[in-house]
C-alpha positions in Angstrom: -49.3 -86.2 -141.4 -51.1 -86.4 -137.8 -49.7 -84.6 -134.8 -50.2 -86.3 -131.4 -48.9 -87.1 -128.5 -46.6 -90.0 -128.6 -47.8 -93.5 -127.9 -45.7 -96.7 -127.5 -46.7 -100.0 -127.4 -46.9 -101.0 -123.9 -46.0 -97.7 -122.5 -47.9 -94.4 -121.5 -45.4 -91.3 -121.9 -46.3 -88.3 -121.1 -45.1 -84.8 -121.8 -44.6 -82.2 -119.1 -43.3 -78.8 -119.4 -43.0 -75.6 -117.6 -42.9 -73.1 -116.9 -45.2 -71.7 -119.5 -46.1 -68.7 -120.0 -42.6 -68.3 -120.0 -39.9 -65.3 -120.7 -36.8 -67.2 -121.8 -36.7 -71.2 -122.1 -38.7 -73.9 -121.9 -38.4 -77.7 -120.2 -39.9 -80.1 -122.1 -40.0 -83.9 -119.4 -40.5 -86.8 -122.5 -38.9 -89.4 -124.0 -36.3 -88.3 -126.5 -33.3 -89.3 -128.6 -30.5 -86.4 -127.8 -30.2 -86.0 -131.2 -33.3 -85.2 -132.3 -34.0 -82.0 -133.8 -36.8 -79.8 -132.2 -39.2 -77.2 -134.2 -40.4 -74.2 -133.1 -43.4 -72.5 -135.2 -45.4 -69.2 -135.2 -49.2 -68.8 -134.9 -49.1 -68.9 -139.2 -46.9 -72.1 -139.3 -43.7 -70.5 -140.0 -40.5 -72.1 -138.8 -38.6 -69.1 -136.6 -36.5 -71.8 -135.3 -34.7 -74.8 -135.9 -32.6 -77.1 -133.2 -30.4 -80.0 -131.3 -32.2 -80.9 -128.7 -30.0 -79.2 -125.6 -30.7 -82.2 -122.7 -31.2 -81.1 -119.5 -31.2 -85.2 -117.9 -31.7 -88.0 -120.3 -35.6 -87.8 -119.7 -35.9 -83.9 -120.7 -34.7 -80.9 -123.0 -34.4 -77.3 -122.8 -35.8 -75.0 -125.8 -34.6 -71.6 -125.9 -36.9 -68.8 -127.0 -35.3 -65.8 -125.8 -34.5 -64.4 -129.3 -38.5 -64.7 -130.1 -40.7 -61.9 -129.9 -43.5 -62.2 -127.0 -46.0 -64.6 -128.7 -48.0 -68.0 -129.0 -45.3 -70.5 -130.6 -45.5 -74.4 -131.5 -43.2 -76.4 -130.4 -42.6 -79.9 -132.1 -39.9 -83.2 -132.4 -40.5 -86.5 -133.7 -40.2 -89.6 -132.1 -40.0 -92.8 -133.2 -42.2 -91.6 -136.2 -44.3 -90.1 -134.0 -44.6 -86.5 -134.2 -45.4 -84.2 -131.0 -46.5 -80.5 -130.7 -47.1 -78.4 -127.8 -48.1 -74.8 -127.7 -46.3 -72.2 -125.4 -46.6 -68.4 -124.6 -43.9 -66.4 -124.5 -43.8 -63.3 -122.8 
């Protein structure tokens, strides 16, 4: 499977999200369903966590990683069969 940023015929999304490095949560600004189900990896590839996608407005979602140790983590969803990744730092 390939991992890229969405892309929809006749659109342009993009992803935004802040703040990053970040201590507690992250807002991820993107197209999404509100009940799509969001990934969160380690540097190895491990799944430390697993869920809902908590909506902030109907454009953007919050991720929580206050129960993570300080780290790099992945963080991914799938869209329309299109899957989406973006790397944080947690401190």
């Amino acid at each position: 499977e390939t991992i890229r940023t969405p892309s929809y015929p006749g659109k342009s999304p993009s992803i935004h999200f802040y703040p990053n490095p970040t201590k507690e949560w992250v807002i991820i600004e993107t197209e999404i369903s509100p009940e799509q189900m969001i990934q969160v990896y380690d540097t190895k590839g491990n799944l430390v966590k697993n869920q809902r996608v908590q909506s902030v407005t109907k454009q953007s979602f919050r991720v929580d990683l206050s129960g993570l140790p300080t780290g790099q983590y992945f963080i991914g969803w799938k869209e329309m069969d299109v899957k989406s990744m973006i790397a944080v730092l947690k401190w």
